[in-house]
Backbone as XML, in Angstrom:
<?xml version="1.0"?>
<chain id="A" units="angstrom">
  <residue number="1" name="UNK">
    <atom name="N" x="-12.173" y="38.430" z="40.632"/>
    <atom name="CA" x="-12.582" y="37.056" z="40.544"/>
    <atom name="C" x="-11.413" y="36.237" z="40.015"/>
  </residue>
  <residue number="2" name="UNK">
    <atom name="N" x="-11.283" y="34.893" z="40.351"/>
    <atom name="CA" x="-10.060" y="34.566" z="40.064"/>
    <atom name="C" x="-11.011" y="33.296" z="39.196"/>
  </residue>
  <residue number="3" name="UNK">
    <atom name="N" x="-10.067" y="32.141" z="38.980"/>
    <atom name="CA" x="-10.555" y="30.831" z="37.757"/>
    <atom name="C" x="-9.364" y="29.883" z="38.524"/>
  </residue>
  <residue number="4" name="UNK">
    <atom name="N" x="-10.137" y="28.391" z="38.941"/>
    <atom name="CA" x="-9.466" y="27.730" z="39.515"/>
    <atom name="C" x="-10.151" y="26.390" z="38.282"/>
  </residue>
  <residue number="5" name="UNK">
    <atom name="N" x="-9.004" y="25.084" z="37.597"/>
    <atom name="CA" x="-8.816" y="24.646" z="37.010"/>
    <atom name="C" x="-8.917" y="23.125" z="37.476"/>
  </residue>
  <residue number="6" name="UNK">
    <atom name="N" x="-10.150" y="22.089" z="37.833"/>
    <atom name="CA" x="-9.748" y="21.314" z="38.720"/>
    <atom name="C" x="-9.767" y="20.146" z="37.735"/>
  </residue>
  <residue number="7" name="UNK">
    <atom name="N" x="-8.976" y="19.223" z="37.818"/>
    <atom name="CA" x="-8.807" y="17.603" z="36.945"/>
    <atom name="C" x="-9.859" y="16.685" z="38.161"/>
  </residue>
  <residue number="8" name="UNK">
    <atom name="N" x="-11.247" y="16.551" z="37.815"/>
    <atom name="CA" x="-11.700" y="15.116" z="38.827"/>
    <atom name="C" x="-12.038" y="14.015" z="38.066"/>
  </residue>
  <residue number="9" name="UNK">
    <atom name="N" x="-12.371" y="13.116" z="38.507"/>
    <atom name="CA" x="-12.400" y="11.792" z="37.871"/>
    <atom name="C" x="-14.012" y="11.969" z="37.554"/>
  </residue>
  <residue number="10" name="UNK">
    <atom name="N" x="-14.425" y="11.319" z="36.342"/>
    <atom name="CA" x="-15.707" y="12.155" z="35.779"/>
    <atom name="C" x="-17.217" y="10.936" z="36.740"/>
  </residue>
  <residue number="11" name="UNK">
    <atom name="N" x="-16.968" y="10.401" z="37.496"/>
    <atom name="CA" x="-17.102" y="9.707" z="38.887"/>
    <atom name="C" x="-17.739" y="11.296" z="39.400"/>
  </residue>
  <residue number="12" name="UNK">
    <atom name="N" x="-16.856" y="11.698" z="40.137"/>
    <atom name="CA" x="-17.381" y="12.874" z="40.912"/>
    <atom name="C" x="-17.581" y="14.126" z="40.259"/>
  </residue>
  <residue number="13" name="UNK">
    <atom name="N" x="-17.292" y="14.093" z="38.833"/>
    <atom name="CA" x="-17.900" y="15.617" z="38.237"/>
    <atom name="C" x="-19.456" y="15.988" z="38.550"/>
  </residue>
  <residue number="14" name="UNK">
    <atom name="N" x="-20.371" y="15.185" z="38.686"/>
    <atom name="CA" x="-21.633" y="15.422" z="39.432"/>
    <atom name="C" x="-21.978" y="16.085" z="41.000"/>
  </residue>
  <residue number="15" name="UNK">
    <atom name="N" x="-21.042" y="15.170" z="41.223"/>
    <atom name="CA" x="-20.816" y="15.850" z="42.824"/>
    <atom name="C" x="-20.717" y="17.322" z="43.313"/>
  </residue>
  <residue number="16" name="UNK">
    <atom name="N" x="-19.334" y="17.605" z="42.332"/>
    <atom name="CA" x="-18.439" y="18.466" z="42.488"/>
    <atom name="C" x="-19.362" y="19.656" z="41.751"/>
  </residue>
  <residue number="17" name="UNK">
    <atom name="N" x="-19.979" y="20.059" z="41.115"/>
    <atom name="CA" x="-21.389" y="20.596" z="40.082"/>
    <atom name="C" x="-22.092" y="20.956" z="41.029"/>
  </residue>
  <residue number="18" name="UNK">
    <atom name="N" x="-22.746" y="19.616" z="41.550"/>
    <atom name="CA" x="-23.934" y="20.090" z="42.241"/>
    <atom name="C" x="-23.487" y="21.217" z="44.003"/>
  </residue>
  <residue number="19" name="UNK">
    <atom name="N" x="-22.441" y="20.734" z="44.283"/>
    <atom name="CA" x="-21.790" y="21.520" z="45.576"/>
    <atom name="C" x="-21.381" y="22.742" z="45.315"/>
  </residue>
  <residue number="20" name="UNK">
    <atom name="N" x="-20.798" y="23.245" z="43.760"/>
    <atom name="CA" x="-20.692" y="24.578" z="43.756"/>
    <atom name="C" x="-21.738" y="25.349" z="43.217"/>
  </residue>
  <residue number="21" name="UNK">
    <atom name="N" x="-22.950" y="24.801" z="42.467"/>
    <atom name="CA" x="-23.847" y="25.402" z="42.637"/>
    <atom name="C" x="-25.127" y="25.738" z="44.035"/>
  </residue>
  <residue number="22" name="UNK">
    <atom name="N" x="-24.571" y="24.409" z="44.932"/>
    <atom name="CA" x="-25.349" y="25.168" z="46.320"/>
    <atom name="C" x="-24.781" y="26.506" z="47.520"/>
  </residue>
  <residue number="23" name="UNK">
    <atom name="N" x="-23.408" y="26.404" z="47.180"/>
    <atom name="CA" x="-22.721" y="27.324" z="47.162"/>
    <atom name="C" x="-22.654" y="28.500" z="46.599"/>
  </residue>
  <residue number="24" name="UNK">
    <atom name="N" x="-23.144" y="28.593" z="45.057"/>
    <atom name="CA" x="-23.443" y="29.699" z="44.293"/>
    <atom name="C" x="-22.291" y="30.277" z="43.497"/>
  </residue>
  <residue number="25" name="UNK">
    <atom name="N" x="-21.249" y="29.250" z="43.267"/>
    <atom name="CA" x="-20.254" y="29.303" z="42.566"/>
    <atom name="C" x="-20.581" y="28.942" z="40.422"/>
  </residue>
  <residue number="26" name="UNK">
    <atom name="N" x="-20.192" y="29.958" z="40.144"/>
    <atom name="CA" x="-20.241" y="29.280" z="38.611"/>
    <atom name="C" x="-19.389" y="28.395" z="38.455"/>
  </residue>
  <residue number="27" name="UNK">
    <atom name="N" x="-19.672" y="27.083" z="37.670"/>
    <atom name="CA" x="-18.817" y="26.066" z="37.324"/>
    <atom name="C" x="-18.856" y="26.229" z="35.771"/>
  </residue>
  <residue number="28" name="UNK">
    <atom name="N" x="-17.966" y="25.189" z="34.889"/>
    <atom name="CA" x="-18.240" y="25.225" z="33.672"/>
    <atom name="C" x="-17.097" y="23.990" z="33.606"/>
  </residue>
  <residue number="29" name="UNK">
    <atom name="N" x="-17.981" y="22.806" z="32.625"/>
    <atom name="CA" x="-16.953" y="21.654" z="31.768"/>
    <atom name="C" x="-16.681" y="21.729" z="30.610"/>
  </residue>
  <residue number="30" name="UNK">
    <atom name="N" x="-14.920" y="22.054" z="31.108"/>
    <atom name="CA" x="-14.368" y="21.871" z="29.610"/>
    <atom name="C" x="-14.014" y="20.774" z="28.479"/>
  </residue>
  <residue number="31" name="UNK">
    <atom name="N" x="-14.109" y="20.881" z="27.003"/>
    <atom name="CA" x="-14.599" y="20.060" z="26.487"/>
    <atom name="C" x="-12.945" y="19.539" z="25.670"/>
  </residue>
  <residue number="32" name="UNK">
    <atom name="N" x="-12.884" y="18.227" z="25.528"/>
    <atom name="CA" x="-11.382" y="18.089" z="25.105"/>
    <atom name="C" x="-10.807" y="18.978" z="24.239"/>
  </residue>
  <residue number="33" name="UNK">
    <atom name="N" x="-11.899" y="19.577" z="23.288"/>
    <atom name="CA" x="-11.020" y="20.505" z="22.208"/>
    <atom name="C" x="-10.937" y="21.666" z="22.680"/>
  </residue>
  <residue number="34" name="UNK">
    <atom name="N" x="-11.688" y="22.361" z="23.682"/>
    <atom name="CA" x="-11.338" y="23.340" z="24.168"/>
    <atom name="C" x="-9.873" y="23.268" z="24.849"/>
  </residue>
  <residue number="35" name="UNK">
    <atom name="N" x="-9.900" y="22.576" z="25.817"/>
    <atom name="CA" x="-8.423" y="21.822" z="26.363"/>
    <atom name="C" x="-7.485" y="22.084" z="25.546"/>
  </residue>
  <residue number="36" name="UNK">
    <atom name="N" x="-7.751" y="21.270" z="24.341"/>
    <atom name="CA" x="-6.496" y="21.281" z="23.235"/>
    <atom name="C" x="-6.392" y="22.551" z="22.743"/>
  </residue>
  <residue number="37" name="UNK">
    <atom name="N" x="-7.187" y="23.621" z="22.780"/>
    <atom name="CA" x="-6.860" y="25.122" z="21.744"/>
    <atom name="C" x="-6.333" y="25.723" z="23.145"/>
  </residue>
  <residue number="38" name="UNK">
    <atom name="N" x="-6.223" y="25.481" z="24.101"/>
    <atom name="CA" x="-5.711" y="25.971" z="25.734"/>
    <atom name="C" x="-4.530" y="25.485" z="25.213"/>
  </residue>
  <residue number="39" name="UNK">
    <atom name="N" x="-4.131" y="24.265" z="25.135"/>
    <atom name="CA" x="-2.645" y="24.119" z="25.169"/>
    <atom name="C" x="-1.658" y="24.872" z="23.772"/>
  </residue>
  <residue number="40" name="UNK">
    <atom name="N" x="-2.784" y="24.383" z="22.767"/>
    <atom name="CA" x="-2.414" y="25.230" z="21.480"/>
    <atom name="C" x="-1.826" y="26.711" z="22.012"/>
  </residue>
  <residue number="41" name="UNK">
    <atom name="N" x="-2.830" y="27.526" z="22.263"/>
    <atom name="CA" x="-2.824" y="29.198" z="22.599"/>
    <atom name="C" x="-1.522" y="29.158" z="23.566"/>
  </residue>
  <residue number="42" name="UNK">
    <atom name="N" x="-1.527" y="28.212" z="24.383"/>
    <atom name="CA" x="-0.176" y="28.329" z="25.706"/>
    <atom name="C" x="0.797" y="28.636" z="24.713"/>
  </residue>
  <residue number="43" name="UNK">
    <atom name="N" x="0.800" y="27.269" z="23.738"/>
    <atom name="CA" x="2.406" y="26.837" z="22.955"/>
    <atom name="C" x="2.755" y="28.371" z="21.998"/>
  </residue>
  <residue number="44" name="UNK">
    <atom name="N" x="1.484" y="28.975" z="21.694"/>
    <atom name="CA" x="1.692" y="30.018" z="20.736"/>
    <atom name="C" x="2.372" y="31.081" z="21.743"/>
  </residue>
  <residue number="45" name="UNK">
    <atom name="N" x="1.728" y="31.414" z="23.019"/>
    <atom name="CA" x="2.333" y="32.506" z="23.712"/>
    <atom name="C" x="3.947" y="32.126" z="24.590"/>
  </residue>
  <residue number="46" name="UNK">
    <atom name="N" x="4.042" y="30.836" z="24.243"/>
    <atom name="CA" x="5.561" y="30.466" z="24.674"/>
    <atom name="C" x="6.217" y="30.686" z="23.633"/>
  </residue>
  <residue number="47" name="UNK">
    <atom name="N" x="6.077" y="30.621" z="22.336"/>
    <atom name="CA" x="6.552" y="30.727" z="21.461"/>
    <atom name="C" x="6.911" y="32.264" z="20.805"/>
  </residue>
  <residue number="48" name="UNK">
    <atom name="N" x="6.120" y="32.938" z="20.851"/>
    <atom name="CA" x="6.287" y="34.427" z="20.937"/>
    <atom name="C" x="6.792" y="35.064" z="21.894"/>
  </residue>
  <residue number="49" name="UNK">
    <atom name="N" x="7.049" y="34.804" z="23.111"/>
    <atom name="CA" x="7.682" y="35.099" z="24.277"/>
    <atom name="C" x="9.300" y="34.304" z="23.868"/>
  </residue>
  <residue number="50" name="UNK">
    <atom name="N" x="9.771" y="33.248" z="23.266"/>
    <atom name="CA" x="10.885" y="32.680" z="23.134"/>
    <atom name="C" x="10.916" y="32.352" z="21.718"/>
  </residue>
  <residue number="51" name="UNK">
    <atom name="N" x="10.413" y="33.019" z="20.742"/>
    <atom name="CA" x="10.026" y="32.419" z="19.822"/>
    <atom name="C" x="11.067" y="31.031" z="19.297"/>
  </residue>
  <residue number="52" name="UNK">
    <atom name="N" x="10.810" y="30.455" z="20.128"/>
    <atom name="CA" x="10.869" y="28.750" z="19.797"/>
    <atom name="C" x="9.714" y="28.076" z="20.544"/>
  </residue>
  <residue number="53" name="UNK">
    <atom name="N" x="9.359" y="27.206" z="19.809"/>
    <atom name="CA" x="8.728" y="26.224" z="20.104"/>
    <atom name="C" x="9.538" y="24.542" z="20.166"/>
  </residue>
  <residue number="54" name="UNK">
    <atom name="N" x="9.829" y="23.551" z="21.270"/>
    <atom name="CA" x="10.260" y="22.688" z="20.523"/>
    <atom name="C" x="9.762" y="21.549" z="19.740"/>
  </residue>
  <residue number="55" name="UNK">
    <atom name="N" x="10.274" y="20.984" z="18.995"/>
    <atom name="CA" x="9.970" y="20.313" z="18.046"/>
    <atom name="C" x="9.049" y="19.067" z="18.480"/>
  </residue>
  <residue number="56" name="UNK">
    <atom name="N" x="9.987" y="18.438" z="19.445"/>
    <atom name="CA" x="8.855" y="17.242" z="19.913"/>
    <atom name="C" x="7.750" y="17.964" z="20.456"/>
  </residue>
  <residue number="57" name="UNK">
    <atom name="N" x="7.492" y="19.044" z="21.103"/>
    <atom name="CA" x="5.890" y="18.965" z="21.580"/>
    <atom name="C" x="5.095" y="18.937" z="19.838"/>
  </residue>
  <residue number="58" name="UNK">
    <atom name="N" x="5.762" y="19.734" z="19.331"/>
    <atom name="CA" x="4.790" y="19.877" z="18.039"/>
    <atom name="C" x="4.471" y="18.790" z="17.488"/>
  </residue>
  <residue number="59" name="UNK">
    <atom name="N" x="5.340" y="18.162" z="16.917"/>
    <atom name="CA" x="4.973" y="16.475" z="16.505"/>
    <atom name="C" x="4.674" y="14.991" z="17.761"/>
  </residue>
  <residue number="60" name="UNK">
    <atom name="N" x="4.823" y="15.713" z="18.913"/>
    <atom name="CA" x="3.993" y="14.789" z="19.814"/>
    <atom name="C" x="1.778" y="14.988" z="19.768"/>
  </residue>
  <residue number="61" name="UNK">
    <atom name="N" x="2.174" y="15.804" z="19.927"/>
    <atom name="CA" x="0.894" y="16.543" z="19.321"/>
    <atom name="C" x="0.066" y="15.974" z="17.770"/>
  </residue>
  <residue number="62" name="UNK">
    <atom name="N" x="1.002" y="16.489" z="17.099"/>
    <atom name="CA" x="0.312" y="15.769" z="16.139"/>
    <atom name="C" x="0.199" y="14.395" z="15.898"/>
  </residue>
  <residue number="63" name="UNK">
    <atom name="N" x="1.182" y="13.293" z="16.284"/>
    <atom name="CA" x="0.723" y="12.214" z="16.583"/>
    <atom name="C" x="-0.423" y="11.603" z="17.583"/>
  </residue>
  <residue number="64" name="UNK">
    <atom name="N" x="-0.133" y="12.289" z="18.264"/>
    <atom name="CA" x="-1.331" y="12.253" z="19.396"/>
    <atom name="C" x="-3.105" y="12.117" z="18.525"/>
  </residue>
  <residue number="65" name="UNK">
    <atom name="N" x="-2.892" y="12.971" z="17.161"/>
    <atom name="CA" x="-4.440" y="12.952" z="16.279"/>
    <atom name="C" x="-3.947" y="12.795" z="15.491"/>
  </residue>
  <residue number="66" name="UNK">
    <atom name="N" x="-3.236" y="11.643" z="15.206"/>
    <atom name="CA" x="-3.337" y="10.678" z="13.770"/>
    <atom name="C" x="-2.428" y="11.080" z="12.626"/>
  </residue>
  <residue number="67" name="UNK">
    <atom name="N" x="-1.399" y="12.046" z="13.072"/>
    <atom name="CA" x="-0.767" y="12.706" z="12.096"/>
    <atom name="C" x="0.543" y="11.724" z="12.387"/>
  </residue>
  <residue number="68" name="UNK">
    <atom name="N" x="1.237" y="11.027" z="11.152"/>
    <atom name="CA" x="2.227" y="10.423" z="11.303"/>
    <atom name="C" x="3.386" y="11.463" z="10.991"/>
  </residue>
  <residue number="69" name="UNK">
    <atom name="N" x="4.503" y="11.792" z="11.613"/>
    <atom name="CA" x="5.974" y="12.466" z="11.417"/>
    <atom name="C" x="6.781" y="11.785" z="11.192"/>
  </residue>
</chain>
């Protein structure tokens, strides 16, 4: 089984739901913080694979939720 990742405009997230369940496909909406511990977990396994991380994603990030650098 594979996992396909789609960005739609939340306009047609109904659409797009109801067609893969007549189809018989599992769907599932992800929720922004899930999103964000996805990118988190990415940055950690780039980081252990190169262990660097660079600096601006980290403090883009945290500005992004209110954290001033």
């Amino acid at each position: 089984m594979k996992t396909i990742i789609v960005n739609i405009p939340e306009k047609k997230e109904d659409f797009l739901i109801s067609f893969l369940k007549k189809n018989h496909f599992k769907s599932r909406v992800l929720t922004d913080d899930e999103k964000e511990e996805m990118a988190i977990a990415r940055w950690i396994q780039e980081g252990m694979e190169s262990e660097e991380v660079p600096k601006e994603k980290v403090y883009a990030h945290l500005r992004k939720h209110g954290v001033n650098c």
